[in-house]
GUMARVEX-680885 format. One record per residue (C-alpha): x, y, z; residue in one letter. Coordinates in pm, whole numbers, padded with zeros to 5 digits, always signed. Example, Ala and Ser with C-alpha at 12.3 -4.5 7.8 and 13.67 -1.06 7.14 Angstrom:
<rs>
+01230-00450+00780A;+01367-00106+00714S;
</rs>
This chain:
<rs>
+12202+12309+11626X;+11918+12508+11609X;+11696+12596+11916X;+11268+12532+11904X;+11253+12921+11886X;+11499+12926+11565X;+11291+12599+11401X;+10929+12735+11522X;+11046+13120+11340X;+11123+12934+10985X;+10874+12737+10958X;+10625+13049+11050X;+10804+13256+10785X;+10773+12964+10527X;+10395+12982+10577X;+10359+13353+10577X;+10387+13364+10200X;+10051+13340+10066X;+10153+13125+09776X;+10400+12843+09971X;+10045+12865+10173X;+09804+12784+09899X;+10126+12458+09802X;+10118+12342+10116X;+09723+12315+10184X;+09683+12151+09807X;+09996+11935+09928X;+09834+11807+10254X;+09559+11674+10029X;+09775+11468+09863X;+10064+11425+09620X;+10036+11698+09346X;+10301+11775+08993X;+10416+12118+08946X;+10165+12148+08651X;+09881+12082+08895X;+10009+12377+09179X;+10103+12576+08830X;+09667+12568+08741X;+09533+12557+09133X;+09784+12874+09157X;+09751+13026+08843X;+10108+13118+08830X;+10419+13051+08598X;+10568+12754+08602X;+10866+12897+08731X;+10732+13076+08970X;+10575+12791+09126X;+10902+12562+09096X;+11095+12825+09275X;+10811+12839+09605X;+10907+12433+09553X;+11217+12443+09548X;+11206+12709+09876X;+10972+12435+10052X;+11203+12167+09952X;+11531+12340+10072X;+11336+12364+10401X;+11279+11973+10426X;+10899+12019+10430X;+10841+11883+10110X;+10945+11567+09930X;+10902+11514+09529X;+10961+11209+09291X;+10995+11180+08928X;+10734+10975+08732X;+10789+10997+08359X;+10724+11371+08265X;+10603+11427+08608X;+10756+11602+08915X;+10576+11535+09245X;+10544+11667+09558X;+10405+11600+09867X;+10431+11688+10280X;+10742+11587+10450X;+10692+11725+10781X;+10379+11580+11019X;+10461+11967+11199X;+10375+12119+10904X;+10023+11894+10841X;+09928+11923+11188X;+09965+12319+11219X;+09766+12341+10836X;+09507+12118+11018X;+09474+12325+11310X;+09504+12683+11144X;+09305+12595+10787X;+09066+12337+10924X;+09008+11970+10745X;+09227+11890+10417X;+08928+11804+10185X;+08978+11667+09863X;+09301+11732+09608X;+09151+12062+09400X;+09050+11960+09002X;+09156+12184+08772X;+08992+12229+08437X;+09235+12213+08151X;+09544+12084+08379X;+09714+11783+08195X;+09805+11639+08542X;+09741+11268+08574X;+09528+11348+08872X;+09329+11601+08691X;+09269+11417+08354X;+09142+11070+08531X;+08890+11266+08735X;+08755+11488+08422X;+08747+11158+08256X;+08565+10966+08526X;+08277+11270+08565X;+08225+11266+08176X;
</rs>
């Protein structure tokens, strides 16, 4: 069993890499698809499914399959409530110009 000190360590190393960073603030806005964190990130695909799949290992994040779709969203309230306090206020889920995420193609539709 692992102490606080042990816990508190890997979850400060999980957010120490700039990019799990940037997932897990688009995250706490909301559910996003790898495509989505693959255009706010504007990294491979792999790349970003790897940082995922680090997250994931680490029981922070959750995902679900919808069709196509891979999603992804917070699984630890520790996580959300040290992004709050650190980053400031969530905001709104990031738009992305040219993303073919579900998210991203009903709000370019709805601004048109």
């Amino acid at each position: 069993m692992k102490n606080r000190h042990q816990q508190a360590s890997e979850l400060f190393s999980l957010l120490s890499h700039e990019p799990r960073l940037r997932i897990l603030d688009e995250l706490r806005r909301g559910e996003a698809c790898v495509c989505h964190l693959q255009a706010v990130l504007g990294r491979p695909q792999a790349y970003v499914s790897q940082q995922l799949a680090v997250l994931r290992d680490a029981g922070v994040v959750m995902d679900r399959r919808e069709g196509l779709f891979v999603f992804y969203r917070l699984a630890d309230e520790q996580v959300e409530h040290v992004l709050e306090q650190t980053l400031g206020p969530a905001g709104q889920p990031e738009v992305v110009a040219g993303c073919p995420c579900p998210h991203c193609e009903s709000s370019s539709c709805e601004s048109s």
